[in-house]
FIGU-132617 format. One record per residue: x, y, z of N, C-alpha, C in turn. Coordinates in steps of 0.1 Angstrom, whole numbers, plus 2048, in hexadecimal, padded with zeros to 3 digits. Example, Ala and Ser with C-alpha at 12.3 -4.5 7.8 and 13.67 -1.06 7.14 Angstrom:
8847C784E87B7D384E8847DF84E8807EA8478897F584788180084F
END
This chain:
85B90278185590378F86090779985E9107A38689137AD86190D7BC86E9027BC86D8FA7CA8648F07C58648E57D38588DD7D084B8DE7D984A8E87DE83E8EC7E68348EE7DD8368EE7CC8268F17C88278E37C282A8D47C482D8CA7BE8258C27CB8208C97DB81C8C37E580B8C37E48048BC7ED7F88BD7F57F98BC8017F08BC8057EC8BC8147E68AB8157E68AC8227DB89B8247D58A58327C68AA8337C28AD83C7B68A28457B089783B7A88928417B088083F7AE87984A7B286C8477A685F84D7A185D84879684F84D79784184D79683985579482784E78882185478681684D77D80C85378480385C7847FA86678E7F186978C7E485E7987E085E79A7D38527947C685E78D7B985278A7B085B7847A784E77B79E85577279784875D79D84D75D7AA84D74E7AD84F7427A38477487A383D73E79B82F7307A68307327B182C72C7BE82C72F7C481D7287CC81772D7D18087397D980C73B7DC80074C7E28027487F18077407F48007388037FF73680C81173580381873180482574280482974980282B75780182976081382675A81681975F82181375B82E81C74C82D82074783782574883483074C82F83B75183184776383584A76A83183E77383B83D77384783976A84882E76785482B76386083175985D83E75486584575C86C85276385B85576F86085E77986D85B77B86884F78A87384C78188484977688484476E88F84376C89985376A88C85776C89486677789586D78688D86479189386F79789F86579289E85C7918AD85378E8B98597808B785C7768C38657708CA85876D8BF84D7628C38417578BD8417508C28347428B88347418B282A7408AB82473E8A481A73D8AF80D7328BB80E7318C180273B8CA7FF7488C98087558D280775C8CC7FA75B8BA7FC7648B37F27628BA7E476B8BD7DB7698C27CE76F8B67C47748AC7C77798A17BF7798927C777688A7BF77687E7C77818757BB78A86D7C47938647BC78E8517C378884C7BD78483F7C178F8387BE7938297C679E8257C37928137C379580D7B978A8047AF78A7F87B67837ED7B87847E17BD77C7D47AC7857CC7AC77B7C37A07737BA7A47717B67B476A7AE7BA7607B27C17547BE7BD74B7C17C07417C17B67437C07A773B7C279F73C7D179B7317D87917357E578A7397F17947357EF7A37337F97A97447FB7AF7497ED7B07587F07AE7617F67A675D7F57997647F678F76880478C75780E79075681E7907588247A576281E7A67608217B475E8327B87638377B375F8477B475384C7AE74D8477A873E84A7A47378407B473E8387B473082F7C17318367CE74083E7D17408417DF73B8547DC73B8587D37358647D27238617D17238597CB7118587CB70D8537E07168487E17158437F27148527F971D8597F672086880070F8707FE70D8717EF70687B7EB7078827DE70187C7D77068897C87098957C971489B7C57178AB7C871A8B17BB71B8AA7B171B8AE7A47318AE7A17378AC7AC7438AC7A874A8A17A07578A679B75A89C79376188F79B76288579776C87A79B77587579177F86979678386079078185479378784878E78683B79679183578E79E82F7957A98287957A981A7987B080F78B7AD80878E7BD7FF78B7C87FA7937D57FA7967D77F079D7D17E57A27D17D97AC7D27E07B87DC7DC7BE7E47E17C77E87ED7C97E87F87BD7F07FE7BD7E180D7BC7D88077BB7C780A7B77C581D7C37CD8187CB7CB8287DA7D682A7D27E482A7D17EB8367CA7E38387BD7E68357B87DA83C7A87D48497AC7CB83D7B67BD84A7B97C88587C37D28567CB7D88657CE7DD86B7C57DF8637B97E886A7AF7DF8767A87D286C7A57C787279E7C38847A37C087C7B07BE88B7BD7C88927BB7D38927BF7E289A7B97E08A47AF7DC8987A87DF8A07987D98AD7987C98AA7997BD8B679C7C48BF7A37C48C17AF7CB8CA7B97D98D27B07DF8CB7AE7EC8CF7A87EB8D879D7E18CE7917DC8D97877CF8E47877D18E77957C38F379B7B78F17987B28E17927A78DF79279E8E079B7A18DF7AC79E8DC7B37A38DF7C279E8E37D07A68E77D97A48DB7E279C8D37E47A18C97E97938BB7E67978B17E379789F7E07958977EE78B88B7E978C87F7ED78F8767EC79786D7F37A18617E879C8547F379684E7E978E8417F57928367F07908297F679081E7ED7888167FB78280D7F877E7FE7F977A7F37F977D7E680277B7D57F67727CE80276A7C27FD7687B480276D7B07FA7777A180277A79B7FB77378B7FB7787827F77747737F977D76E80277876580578175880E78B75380379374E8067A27488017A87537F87AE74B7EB7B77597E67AF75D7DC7B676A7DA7B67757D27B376F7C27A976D7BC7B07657AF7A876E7A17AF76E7967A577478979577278D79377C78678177E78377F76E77B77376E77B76A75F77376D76476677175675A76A75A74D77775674777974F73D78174E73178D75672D79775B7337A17667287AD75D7297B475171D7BA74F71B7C475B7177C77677167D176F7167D47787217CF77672C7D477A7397D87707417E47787437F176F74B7ED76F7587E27767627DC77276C7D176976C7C976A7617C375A7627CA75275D7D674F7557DF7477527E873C75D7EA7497697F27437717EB7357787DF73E77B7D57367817CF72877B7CE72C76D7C971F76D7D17147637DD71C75E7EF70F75A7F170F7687F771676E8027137797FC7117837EB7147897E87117977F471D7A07F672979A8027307A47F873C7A57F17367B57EF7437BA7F674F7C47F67597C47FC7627C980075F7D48037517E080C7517EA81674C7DD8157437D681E7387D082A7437C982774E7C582F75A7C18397607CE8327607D78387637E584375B7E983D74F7E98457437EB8507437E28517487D985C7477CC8677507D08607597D08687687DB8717677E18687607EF87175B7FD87D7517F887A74A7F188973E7EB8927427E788B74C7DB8987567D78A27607DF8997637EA8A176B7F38A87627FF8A67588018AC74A8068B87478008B87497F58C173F7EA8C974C7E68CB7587E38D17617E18D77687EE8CD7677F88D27748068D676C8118CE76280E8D37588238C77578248BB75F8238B376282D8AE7558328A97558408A474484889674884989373F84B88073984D88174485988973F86288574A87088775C86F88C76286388D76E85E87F77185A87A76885386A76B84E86376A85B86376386385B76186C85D76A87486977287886B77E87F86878C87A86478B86B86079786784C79986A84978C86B83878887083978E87F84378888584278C89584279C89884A7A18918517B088F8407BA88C83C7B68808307BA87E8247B888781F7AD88C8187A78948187B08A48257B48A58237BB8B48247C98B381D7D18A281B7E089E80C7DB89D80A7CF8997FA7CC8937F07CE8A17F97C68A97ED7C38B67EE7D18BB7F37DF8B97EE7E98C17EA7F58B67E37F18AD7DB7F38A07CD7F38A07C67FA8A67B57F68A77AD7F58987B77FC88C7B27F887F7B47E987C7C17E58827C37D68787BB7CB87E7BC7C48727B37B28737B77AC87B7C37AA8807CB7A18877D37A68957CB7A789D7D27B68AB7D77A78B47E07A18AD7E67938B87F67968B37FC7968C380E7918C180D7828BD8197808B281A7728B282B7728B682F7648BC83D75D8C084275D8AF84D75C8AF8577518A98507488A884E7418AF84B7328B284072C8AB8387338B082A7338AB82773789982E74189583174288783773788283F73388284A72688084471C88383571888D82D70F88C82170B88481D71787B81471C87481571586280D70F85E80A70285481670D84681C70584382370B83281870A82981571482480C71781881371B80C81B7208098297207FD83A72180483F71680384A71280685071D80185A72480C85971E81C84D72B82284572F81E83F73C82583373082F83173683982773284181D73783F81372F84A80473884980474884D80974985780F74E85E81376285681C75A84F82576584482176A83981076583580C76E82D7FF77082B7FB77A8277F378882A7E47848267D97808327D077F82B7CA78881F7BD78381D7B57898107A679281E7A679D81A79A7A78297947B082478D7B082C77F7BE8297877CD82F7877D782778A7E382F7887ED82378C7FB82B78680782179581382979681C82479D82582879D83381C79D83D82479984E8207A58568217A785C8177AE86A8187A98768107A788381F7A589381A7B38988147B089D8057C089E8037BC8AE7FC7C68BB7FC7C18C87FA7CD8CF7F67CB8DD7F07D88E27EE7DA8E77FE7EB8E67FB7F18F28087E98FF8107E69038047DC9108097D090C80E7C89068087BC8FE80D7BC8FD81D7C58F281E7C78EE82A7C98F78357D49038317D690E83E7CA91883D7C391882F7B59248357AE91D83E7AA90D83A7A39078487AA9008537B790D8587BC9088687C39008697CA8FD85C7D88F285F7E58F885C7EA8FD8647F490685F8018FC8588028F285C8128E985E8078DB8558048DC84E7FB8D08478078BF8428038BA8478098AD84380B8AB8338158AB82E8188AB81D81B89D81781189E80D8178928028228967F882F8937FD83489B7EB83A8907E48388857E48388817DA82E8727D782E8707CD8248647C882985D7BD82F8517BD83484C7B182A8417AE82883F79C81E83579782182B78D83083179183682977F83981A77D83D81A77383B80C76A84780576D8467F776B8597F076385A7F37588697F67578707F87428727EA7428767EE7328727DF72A8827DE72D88B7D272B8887C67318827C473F8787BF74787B7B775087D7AE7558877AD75C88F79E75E88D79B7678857A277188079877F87279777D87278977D86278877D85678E78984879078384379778E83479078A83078C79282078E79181779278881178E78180D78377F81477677682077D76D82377676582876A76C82F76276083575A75F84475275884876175485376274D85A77374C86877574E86A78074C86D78673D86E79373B87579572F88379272788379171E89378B71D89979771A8A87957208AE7A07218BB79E7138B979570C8C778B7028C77996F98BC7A26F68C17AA6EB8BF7B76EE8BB7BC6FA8BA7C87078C07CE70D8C47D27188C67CE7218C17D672A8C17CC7368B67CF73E8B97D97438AF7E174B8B47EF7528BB7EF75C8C17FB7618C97FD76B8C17FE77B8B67FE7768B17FF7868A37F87838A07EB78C8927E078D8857E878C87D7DE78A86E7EA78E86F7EE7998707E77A48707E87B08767F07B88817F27B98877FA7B88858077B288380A7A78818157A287381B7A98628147AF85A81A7B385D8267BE8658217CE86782B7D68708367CC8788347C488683E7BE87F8477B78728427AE86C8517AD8638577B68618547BC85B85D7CB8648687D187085E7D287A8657DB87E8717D187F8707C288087E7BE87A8877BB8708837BD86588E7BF8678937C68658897D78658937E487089B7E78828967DD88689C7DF8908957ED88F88B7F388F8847FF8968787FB89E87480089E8628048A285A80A8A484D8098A48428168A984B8238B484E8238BC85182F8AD85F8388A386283189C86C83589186883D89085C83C88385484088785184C87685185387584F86286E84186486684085C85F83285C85C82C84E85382284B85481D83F84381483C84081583583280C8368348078258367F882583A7F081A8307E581882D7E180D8267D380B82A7C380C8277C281682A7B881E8257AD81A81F7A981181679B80D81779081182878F80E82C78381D83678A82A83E78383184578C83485378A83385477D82686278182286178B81885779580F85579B80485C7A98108567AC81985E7B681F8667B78238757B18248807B18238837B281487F7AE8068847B27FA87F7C17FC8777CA8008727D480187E7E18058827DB81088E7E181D8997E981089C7DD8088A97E280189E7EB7EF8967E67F288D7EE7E088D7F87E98897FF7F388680F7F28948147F98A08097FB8AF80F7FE8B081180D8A580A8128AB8088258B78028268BE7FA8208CA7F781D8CF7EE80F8DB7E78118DE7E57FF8D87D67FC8DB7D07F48D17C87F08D87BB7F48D77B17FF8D87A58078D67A68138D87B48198D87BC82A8CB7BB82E8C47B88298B47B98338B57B283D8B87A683A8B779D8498BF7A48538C87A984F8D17B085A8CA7BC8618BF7C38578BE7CE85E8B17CA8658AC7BD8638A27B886E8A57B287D8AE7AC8758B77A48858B87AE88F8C17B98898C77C388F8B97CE8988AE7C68948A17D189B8A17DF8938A67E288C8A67EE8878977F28818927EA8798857EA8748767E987C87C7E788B86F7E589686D7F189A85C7F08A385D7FE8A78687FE8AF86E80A8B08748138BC88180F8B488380A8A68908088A08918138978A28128908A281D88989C82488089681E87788D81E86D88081586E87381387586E80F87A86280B8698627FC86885A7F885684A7ED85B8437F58568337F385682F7F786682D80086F82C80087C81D80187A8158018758097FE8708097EC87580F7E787480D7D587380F7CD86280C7DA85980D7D584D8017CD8458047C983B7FA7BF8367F67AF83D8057B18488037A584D7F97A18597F77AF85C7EA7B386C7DB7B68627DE7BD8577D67C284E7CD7B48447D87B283E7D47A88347CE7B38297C97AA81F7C67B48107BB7B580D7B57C880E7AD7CA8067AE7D37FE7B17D27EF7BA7D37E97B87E37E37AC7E37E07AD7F77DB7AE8027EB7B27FC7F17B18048007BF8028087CB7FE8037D47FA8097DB8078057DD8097FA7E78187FC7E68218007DB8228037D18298087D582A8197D181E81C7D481A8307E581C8327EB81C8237FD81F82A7FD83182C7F88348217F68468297F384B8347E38438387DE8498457E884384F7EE83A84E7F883385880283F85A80A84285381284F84F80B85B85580185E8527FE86A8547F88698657F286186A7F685D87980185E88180A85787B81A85788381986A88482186987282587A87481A88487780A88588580788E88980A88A89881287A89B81287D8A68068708AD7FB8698A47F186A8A57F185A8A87FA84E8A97FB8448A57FA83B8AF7F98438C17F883D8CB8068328CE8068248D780A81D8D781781A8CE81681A8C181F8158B28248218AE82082F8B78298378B68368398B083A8408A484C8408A185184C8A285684C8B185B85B8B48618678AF85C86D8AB86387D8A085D87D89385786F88E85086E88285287787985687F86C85988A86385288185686087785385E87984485C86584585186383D84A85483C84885182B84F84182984A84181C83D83281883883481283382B80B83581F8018358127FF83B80D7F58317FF7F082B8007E68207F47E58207F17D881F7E87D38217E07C380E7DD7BD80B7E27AF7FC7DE7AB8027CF7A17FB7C879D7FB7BD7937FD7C47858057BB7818077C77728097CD7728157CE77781F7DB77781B7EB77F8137EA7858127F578D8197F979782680779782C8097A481D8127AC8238137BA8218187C282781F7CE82882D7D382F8317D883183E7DF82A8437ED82584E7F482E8537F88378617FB83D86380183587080A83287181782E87982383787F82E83488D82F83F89783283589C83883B8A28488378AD84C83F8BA850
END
């Protein structure tokens, strides 16, 4: 291949629902993003030649084929789909999917949707018996639901970096005053210090405060070749160039979600670079791009000490310096590298096939310019960075 301009797409359409608790089907969700981004496209529905659904497990079948449900919702057009199904990680899949098509000339331009309802409290396995799954396992040996994982997190980064209770609670505040000038996010309130740090501990030491509800939302992306996009009037089109999806190598020695034990490294040895770490690093070679290139950052924030381990995995600096590059305001808006100006998952909270999804259009907002208020001045090059259960990376990188 010569260069990586035939390695790009375009993002010409971007849509969302606002995140909240509607208690509405998911479905209604999908298609009001969907329609949105159709129209900041300037297409019609029967233009779409591919649809990439990104899956939900908590709606029943219609979740499961999410690209057959939002193409029947739109209209049968006889085109093809897919439907990805990645936790978290469920919207990169589905751009990869889209990607793929475009890239391999199947197609000149894709729909990449996702949407969820969720339930009240946490996130937990489906109903039913599977003594060999380590997410119903967790749940029902250890009682360790997904803050109690968080909460593990934050100690470790306590006990290894310094980090203080008031570090977590300043990364909520940090977020919280990008969230309140957000008309998509659940939570459009500045919180104090104070008020964070007064807020009930739900996994020691994280507060109520510090981590990321469970929400209703939907979010859309028009995604097309290069050409596509300038025959219909975009000359300078916003680029995805890269998308990473990859796995952990065997050993893993940091534990992750769901399990409950890492790999042993006694006859291995473990690799030279974490999962985590490794998600943004293949992005960045794709795009070609890295740390030092980036203008903003949109990371998975679940608590908000998890986004300070985040700062140093995509190489905003080396690995104990986060707190420093928080103190230091670097990470706020109007700082040097400005991380979730969206509000994050913590304004957002989780709906979970639609979150990688909501870090693009975030991106693709800033870099037209388009972001109002949470504006990040000069906006170019924005990455993405979100973790699925079971090993799923995640990982957008957006260029204009």
């Amino acid at each position: 291949m010569s260069g990586r301009s035939d390695k790009e797409i375009a993002v010409i359409g971007v849509g969302m629902h606002p995140w909240g608790k509607w208690g509405r089907w998911f479905v209604e969700y999908g298609v009001k993003a969907i329609s949105d981004a159709l129209d900041d496209a300037r297409l019609e529905w029967r233009d779409i030649q591919f649809v990439a659904g990104a899956d939900t497990v908590r709606n029943g079948y219609p979740g499961y084929v999410a690209g057959a449900t939002f193409a029947q919702a739109m209209g049968w057009t006889g085109i093809p789909i897919s439907s990805s199904y990645a936790a978290c990680a469920s919207g990169a899949q589905a751009i990869q999917s889209a990607r793929a098509q475009i890239l391999a000339g199947f197609c000149d331009v894709a729909l990449v949707v996702g949407a969820d309802t969720t339930p009240k409290g946490f996130l937990a396995p489906t109903k039913g018996e599977r003594q060999a799954d380590p997410d119903w396992l967790r749940f029902r040996l250890l009682g360790a639901t997904n803050p109690t994982y968080f909460g593990l997190y934050a100690r470790r980064r306590m006990d290894e970096f310094g980090a203080t209770e008031e570090d977590f609670a300043r990364v909520k505040v940090k977020n919280s005053r990008a969230g309140a000038l957000n008309p998509y996010a659940r939570y459009q309130k500045e919180f104090t210090l104070e008020e964070v740090l007064a807020s009930p501990v739900v996994a020691d030491p994280l507060r109520l405060l510090e981590i990321c509800a469970t929400s209703d939302g939907g979010g859309a992306l028009v995604v097309s070749s290069l050409d596509f996009a300038r025959r219909h009037g975009v000359s300078d089109p916003i680029r995805i160039t890269g998308v990473s999806t990859v796995t952990p190598e065997f050993p893993n020695t940091v534990i992750e979600m769901p399990n409950f034990a890492t790999d042993s490294a006694a006859g291995v040895a473990g690799p030279g670079t974490t999962f985590r770490d490794s998600i943004a690093a293949a992005a960045y070679e794709q795009a070609g791009v890295g740390p030092d290139d980036l203008d903003l950052a949109e990371v998975y924030d679940l608590s908000s000490a998890l986004e300070l381990d985040w700062y140093e995995n995509i190489g905003l600096c080396k690995q104990g310096e986060a707190e420093r590059l928080l103190r230091d305001g670097d990470t706020t808006l109007g700082g040097r590298i400005p991380v979730n100006p969206s509000g994050g998952l913590g304004a957002f909270g989780e709906a979970v096939p639609a979150q990688a999804i909501a870090q693009v259009c975030e991106l693709v907002w800033q870099l037209r310019g388009q972001a109002g208020p949470r504006q990040v001045e000069g906006a170019a090059v924005g990455l993405t960075v979100n973790q699925g259960l079971f090993g799923h990376g995640s990982s957008v990188i957006v260029q204009r």
